[in-house]
FIKE-858167 format. One record per atom (N, C-alpha, C, CB): x, y, z. Coordinates in pm, whole numbers, padded with zeros to 5 digits, always signed. Glycine has a CB too. Example, Ala and Ser with C-alpha at 12.3 -4.5 7.8 and 13.67 -1.06 7.14 Angstrom:
// FIKE-858167
+01319-00569+00780
+01230-00450+00780
+01320-00330+00780
+01131-00447+00905
+01285-00225+00708
+01367-00106+00714
+01290+00003+00787
+01408-00060+00572
***
This chain:
// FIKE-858167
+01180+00347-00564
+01244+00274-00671
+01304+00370-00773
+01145+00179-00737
+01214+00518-00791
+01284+00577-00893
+01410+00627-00805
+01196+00694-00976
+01440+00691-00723
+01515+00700-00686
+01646+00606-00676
+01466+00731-00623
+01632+00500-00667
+01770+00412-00688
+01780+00354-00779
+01803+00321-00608
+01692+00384-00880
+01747+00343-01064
+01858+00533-01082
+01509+00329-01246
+01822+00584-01007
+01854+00719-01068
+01995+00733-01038
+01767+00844-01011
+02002+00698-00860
+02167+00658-00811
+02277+00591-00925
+02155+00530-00683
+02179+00483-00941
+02279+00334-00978
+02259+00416-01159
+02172+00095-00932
+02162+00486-01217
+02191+00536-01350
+02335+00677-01310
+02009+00607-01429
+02332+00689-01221
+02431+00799-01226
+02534+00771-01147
+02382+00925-01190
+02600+00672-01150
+02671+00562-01119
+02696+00537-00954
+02799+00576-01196
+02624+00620-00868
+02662+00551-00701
+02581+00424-00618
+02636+00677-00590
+02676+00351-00715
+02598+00220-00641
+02594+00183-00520
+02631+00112-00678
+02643+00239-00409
+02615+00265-00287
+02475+00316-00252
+02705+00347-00249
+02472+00455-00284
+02350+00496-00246
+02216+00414-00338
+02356+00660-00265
+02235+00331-00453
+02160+00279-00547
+02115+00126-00427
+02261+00256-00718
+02225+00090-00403
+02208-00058-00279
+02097+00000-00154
+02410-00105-00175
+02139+00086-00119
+02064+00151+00009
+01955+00216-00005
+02134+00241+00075
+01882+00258-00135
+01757+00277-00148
+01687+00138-00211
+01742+00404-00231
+01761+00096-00279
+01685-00022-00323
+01630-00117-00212
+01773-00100-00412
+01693-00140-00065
+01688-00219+00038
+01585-00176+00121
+01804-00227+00101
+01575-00015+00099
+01495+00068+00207
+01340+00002+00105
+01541+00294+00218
+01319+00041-00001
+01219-00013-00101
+01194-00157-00121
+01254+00031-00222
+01261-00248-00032
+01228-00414-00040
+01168-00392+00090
+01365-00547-00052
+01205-00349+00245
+01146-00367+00329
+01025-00316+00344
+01204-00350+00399
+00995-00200+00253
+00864-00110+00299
+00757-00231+00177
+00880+00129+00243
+00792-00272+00068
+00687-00334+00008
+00707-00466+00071
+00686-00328-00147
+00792-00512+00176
+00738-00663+00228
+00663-00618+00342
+00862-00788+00277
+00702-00515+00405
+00554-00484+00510
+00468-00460+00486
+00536-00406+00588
+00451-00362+00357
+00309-00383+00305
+00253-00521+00261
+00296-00300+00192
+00318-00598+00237
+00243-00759+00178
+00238-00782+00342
+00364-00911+00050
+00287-00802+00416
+00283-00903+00518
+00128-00755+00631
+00520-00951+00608
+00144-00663+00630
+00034-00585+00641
-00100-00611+00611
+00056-00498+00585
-00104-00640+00484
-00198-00654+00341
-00261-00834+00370
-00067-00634+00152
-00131-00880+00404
-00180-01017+00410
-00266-01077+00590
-00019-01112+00367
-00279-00951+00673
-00294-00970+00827
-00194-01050+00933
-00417-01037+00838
-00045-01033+00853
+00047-01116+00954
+00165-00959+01021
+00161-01281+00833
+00095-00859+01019
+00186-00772+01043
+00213-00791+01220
+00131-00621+00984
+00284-00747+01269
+00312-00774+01437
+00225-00657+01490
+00498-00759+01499
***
């Protein structure tokens, strides 16, 4: 997450989109991990 406040603060909102996305999938596998529904 710090990493793509840092992109999108230093204006490449490209690379700011593409870490932010990489950082939604890794904390929904951890919930769905966490929660015993992982595959």
């Amino acid at each position: 997450m710090v990493s793509a406040r840092e992109a999108a603060h230093a204006g490449d909102g490209v690379e700011a989109e593409n870490l932010y996305q990489h950082a939604e999938h890794f904390y929904l596998a951890a919930a769905l991990e966490k929660a015993g529904m992982q595959r």
